[in-house]
Structures are given as C-alpha cells and as structure tokens.
RODO-2510 file (C-alpha; in nm, 4 decimals, decimal comma):
residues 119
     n   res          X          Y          Z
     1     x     9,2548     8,0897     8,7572
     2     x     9,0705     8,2868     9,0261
     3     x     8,7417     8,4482     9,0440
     4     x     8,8062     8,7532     9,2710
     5     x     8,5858     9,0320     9,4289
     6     x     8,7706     9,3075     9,5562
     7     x     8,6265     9,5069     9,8112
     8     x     8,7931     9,8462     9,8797
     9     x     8,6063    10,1922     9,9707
    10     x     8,8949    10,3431     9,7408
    11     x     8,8207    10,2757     9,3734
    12     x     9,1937    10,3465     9,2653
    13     x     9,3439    10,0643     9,4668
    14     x     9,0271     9,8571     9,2917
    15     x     9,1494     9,9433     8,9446
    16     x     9,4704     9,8863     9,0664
    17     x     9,4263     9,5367     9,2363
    18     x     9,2075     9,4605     8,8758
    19     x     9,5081     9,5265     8,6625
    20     x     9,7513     9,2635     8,8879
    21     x     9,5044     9,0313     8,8620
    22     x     9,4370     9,0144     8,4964
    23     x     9,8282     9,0577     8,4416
    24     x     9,8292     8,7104     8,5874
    25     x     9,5385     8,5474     8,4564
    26     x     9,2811     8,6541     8,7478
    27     x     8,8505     8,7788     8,7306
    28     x     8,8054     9,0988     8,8867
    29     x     8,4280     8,9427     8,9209
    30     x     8,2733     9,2436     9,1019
    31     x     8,3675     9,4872     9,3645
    32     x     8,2413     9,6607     9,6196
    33     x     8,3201     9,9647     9,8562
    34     x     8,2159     9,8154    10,2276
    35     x     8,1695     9,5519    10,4623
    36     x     7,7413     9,5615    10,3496
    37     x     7,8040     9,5452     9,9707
    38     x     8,0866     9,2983    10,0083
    39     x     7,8307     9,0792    10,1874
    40     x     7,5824     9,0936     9,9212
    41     x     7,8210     9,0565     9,6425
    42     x     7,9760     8,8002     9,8029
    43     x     7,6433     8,5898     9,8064
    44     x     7,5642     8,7284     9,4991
    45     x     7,8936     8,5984     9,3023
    46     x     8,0491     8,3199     9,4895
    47     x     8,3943     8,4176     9,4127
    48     x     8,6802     8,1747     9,4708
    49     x     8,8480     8,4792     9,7167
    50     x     8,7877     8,7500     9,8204
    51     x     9,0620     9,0557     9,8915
    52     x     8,8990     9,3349    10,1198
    53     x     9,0170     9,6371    10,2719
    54     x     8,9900     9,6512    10,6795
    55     x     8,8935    10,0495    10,7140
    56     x     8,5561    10,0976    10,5690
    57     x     8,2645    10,3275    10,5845
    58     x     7,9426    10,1870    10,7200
    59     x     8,1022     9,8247    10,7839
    60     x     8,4438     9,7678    10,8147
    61     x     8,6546     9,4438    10,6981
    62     x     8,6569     9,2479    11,0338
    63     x     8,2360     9,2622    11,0936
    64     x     8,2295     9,1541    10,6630
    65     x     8,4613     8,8630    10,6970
    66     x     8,2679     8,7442    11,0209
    67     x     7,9384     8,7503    10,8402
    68     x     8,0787     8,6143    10,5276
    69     x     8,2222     8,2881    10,7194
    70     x     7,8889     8,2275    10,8471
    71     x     7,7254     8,2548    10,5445
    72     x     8,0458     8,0249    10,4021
    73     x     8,2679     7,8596    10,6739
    74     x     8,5462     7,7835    10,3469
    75     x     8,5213     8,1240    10,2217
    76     x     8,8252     8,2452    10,1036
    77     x     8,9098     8,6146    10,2049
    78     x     9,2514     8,8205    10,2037
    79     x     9,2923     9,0919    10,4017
    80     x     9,4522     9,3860    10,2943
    81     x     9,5456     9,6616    10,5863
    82     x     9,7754     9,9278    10,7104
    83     x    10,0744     9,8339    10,9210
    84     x     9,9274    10,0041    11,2013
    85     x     9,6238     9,8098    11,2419
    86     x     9,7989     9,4927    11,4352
    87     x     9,5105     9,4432    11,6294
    88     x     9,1939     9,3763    11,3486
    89     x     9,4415     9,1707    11,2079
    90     x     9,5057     8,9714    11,5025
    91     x     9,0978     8,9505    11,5064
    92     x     9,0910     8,8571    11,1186
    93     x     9,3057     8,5567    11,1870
    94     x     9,0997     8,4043    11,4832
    95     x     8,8280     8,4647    11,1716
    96     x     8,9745     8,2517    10,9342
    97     x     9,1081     8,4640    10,7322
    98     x     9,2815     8,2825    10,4381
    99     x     9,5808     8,5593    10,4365
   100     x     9,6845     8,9387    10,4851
   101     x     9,8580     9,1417    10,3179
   102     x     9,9803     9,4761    10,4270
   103     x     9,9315     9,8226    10,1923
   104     x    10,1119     9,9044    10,0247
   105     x    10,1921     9,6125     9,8976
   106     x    10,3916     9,4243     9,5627
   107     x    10,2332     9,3197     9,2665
   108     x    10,3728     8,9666     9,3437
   109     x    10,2981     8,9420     9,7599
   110     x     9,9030     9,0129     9,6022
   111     x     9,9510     8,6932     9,3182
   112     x    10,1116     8,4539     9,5413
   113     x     9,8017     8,5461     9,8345
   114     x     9,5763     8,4315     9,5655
   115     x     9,7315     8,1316     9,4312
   116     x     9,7723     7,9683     9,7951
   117     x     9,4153     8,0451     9,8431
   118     x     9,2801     7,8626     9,5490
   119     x     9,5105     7,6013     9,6113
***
C-alpha cells in the first residue's frame, strides 16, 4: 500500500482525500497547503506519490511538481485540477506527471490513480 502526501491549500478536500485513502488501505503521510511546503515535505517524507492541487497560494502545483522532479526525476505526483484549467495540465504532463485527475472527482478515479502509480 501507498505512502501518500496530499498537498491541497483546502484542508477539507485533505481530510477528505485522507478518508479514501485509508478506506483502501493508503498513508495519508503528511500534507501540506502549497507548492513551498509540498517541496519540503516532499524531501522530508519520500512518499511513494504524491496528489497535489494545481491553484495554490504562494506556489502553485505546476512550479512544485517541476522542482520536485528535479529533486526526484521518478517522483510520483497526481494532479488534481478544475476542468477549466486545460492548459497547466497540458504543462503538468510535459512534467511528468504520473496522472490527473479532475475535481470533483470519485472515490474510485482517486484509488485506481494511486494504484497505477505504485505499480
């Protein structure tokens, strides 16, 4: 099972994305609530993925996943975004990112993200 930090500036969606998780066997390892802490935890934790939010005060998702695959070129990282934001997640996939998925989103579209990434 998966070791995840969640990084969203909303702690509901946290608690939420927590609860799926452990519903399925899943860490909540740590969170964090932008692009900087995400960063640090990240380095801090080595989680198997990470699931981050795009829209973010002081760093969004697209600057954290960039520094995050140069710190870690196999890091694992779903992102999680509005509908309407076509174009970061055009720029998260020339990233690397592992997968998105868009808010709001099933319980089991989340699960199945992070099984394929820990594959």
């Amino acid at each position: 099972m998966a070791n995840v930090l969640v990084v969203d500036d909303a702690l509901f969606m946290c608690m939420n994305i927590k609860q799926m998780l452990e519903r399925h066997g899943h860490t909540m390892i740590g969170q964090a609530s932008n692009g900087i802490e995400a960063i640090e935890k990240y380095k801090e934790l080595n989680p198997d993925v990470v699931i981050m939010d795009i829209t973010m005060p002081e760093m969004n998702g697209i600057d954290a996943l960039r520094h995050i695959k140069e710190y870690d070129a196999n890091a694992k990282v779903i992102i999680c975004s509005a509908m309407s934001q076509q174009k970061l997640l055009a720029q998260a996939i020339e990233l690397g990112v592992s997968n998105f998925i868009v808010k709001p989103f099933k319980e089991d579209f989340l699960i199945d993200a992070v099984e394929k990434a820990v594959e």
